[in-house]
Backbone as CSV, one residue per row, in Angstrom:
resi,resn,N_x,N_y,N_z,CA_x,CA_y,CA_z,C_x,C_y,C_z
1,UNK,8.407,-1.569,1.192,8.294,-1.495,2.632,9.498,-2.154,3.306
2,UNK,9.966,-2.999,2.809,11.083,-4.074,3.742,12.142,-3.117,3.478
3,UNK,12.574,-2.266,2.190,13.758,-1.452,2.264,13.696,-0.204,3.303
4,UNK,12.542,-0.320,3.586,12.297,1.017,4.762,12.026,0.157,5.980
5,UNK,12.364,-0.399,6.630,12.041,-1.067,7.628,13.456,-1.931,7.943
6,UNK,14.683,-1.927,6.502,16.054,-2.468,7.106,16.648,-1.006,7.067
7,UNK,16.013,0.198,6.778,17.246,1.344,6.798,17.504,1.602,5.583
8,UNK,17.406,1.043,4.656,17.888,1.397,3.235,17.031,2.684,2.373
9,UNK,15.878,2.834,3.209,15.006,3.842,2.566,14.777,4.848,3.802
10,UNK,15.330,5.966,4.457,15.344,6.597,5.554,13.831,7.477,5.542
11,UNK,13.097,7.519,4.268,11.626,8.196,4.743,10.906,7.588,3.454
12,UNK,9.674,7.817,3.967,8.278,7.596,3.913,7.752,8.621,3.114
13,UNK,7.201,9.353,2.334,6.091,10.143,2.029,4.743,9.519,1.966
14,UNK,3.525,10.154,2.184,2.251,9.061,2.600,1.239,10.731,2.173
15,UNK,0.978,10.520,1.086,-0.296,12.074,1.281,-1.496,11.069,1.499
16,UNK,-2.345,11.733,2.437,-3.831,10.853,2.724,-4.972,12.473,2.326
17,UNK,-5.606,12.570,1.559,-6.543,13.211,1.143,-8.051,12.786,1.354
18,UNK,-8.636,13.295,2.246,-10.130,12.444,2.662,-10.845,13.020,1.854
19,UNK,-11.767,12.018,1.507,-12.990,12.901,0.684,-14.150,12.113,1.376
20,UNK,-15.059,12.996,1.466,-16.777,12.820,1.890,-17.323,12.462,0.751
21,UNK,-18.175,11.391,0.971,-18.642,10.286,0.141,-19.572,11.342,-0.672
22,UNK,-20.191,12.612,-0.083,-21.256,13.682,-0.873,-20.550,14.396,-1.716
23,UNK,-18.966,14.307,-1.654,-18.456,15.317,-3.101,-18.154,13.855,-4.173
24,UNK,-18.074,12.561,-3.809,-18.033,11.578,-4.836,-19.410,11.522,-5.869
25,UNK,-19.328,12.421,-7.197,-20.631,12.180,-8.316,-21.148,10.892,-8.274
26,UNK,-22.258,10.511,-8.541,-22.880,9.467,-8.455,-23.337,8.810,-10.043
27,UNK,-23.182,9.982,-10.671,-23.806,9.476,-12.390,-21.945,8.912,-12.888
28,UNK,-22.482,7.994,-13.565,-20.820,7.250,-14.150,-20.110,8.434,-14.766
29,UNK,-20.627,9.064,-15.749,-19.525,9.837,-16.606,-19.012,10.879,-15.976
30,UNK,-19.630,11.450,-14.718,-19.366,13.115,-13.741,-18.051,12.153,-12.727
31,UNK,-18.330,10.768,-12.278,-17.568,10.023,-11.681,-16.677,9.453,-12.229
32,UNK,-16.323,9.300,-13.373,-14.753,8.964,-14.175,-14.188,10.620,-14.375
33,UNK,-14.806,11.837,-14.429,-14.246,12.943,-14.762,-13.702,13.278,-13.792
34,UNK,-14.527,13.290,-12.433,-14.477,13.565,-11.122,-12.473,12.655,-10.727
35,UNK,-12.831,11.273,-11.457,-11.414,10.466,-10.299,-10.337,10.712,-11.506
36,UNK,-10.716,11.562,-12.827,-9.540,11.804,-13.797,-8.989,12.820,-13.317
37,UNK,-9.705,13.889,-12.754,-9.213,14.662,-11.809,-8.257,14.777,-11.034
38,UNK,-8.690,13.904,-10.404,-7.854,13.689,-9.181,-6.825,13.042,-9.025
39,UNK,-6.809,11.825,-10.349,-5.311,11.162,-10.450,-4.647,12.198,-11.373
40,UNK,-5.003,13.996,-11.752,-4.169,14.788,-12.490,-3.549,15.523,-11.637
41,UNK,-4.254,16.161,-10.584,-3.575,16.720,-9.259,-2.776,15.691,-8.568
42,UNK,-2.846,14.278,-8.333,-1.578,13.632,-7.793,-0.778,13.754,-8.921
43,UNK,-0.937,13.477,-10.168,0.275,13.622,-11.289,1.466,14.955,-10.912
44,UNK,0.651,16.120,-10.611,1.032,17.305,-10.580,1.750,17.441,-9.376
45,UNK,0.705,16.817,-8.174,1.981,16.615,-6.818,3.330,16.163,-6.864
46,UNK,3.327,14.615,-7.896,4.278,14.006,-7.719,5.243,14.665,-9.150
47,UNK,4.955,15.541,-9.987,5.792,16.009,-10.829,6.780,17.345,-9.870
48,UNK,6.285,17.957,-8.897,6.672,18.583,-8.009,7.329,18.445,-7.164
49,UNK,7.203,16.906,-6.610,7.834,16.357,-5.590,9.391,15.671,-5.976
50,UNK,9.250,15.229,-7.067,10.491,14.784,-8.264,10.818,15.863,-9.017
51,UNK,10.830,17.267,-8.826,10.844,18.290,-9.521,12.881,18.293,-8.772
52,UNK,13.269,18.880,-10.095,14.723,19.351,-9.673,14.921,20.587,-9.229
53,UNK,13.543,21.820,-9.267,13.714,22.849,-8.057,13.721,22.918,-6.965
54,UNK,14.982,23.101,-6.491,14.992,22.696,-4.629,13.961,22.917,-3.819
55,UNK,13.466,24.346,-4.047,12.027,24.762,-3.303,10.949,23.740,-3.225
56,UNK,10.481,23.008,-4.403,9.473,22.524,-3.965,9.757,20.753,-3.935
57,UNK,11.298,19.792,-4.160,11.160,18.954,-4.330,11.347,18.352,-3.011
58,UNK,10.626,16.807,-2.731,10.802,16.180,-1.738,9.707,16.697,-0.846
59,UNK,8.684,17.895,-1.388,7.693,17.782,-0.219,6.820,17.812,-0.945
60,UNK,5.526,17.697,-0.224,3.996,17.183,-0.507,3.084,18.084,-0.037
61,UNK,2.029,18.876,-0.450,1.326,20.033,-0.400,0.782,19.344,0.838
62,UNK,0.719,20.237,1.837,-0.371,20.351,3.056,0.576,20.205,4.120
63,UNK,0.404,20.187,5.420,1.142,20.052,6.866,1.542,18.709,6.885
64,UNK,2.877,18.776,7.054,3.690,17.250,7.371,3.575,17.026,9.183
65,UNK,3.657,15.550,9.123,3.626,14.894,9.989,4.651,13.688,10.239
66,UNK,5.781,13.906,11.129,6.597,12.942,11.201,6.393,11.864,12.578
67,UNK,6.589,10.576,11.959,5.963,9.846,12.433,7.781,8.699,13.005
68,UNK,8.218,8.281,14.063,9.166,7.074,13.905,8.950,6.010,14.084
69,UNK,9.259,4.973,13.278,8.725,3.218,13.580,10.365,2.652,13.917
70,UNK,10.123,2.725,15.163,11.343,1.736,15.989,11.468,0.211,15.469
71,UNK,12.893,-0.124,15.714,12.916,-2.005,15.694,11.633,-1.995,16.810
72,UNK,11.429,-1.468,17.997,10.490,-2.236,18.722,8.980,-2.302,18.649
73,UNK,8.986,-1.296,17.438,7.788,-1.343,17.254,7.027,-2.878,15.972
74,UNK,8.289,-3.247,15.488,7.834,-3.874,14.476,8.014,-5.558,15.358
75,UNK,8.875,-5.530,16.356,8.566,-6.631,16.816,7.858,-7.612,17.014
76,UNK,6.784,-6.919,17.798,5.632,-7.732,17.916,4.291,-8.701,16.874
77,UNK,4.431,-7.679,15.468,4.442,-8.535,14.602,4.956,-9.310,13.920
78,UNK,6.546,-9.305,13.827,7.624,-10.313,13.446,7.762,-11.481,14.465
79,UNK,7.481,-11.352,15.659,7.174,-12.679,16.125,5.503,-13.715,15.941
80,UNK,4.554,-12.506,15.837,3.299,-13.355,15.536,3.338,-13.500,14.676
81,UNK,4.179,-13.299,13.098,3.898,-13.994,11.326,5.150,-15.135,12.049
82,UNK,5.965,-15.014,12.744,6.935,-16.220,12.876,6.655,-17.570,13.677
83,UNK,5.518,-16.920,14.659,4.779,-18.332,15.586,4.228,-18.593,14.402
84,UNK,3.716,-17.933,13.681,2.327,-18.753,12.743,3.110,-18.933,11.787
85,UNK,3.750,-19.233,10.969,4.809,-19.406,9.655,5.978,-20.818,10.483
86,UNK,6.481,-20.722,11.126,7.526,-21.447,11.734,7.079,-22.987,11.666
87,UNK,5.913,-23.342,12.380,5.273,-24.489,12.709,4.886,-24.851,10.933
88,UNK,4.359,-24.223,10.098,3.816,-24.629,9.048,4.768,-25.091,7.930
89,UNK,5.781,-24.146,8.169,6.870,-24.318,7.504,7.952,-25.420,7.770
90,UNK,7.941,-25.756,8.726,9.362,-26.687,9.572,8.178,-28.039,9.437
91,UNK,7.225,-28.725,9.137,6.653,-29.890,8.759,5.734,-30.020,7.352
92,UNK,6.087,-31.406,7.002,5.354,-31.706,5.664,4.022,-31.549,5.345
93,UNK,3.252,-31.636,6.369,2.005,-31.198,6.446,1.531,-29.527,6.160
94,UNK,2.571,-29.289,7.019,2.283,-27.635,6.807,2.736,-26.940,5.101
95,UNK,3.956,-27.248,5.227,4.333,-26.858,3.698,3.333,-27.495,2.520
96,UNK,2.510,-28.342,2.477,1.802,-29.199,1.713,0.799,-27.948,1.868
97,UNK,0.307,-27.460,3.165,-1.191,-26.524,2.964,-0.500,-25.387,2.500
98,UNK,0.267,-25.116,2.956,0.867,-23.586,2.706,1.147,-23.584,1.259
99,UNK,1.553,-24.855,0.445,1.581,-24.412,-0.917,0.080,-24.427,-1.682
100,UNK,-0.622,-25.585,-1.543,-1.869,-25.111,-1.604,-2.506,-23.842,-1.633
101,UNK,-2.610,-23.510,-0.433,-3.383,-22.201,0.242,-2.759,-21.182,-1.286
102,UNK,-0.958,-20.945,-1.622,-0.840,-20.157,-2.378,-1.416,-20.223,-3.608
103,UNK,-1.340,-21.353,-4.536,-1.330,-21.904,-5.732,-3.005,-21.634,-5.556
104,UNK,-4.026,-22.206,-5.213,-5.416,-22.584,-5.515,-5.630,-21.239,-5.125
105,UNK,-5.160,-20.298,-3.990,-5.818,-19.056,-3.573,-5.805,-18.523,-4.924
106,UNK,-4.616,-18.409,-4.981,-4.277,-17.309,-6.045,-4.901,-17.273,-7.908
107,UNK,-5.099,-18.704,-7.713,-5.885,-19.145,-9.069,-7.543,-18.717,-8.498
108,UNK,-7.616,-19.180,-7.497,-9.252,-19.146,-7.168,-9.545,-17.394,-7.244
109,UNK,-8.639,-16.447,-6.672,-8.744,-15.099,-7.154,-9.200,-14.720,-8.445
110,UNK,-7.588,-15.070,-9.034,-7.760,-14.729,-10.663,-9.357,-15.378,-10.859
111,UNK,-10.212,-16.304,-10.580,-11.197,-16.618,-11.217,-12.239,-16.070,-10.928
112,UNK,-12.184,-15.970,-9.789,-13.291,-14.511,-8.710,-13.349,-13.296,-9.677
113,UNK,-12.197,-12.980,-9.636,-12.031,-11.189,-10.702,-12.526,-11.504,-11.781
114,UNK,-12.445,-12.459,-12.903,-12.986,-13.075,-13.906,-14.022,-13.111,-13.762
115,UNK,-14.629,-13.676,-13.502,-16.256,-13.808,-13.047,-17.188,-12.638,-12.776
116,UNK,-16.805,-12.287,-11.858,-17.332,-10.843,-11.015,-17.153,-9.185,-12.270
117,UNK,-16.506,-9.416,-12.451,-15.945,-8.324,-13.685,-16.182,-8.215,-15.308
């Protein structure tokens, strides 16, 4: 994302495919066949899309939609992660939680997924 947001990556591809929760199978084994499926047709998109025939490479089955994200659009969140980051960061107190918050979050995760799984 940050290489597309300094210019270094000039587009985006984004396929969004909705599915209704009534074509998702409900018995486990029809529902691993069902999502093997479906990660074989993205296989097949993206062998197409990286395909070296001009015709079909660089696009994505269905109606495109171009979308532009201005510097001004990203502004407004680069100043609210910078009010909230700035203060935490520029005192000892803050850097003390902020390393915390990373270190214990991130262990306390890993132990959540462990557990739960």
């Amino acid at each position: 994302m940050t290489e597309f947001l300094v210019g270094c990556c000039p587009k985006v591809h984004v396929h969004i495919k909705r599915v209704d929760i009534k074509d998702v199978p409900e018995d486990v084994d029809d529902c691993e066949k069902w999502l093997h499926e479906a990660f074989e047709e993205k296989d097949i998109m993206l062998e197409d899309f990286y395909s070296t025939n001009v015709n079909v490479r660089g696009r994505l089955a269905g109606e495109g939609k171009k979308s532009h994200l201005s510097l001004w659009h990203t502004v407004p969140s680069l100043l609210f992660y910078t009010s909230v980051l700035a203060p935490m960061l520029l005192t000892e107190k803050g850097r003390s939680i902020y390393w915390k918050t990373a270190v214990f979050g991130s262990l306390g995760g890993c132990l959540w997924m462990a557990l739960t799984t």
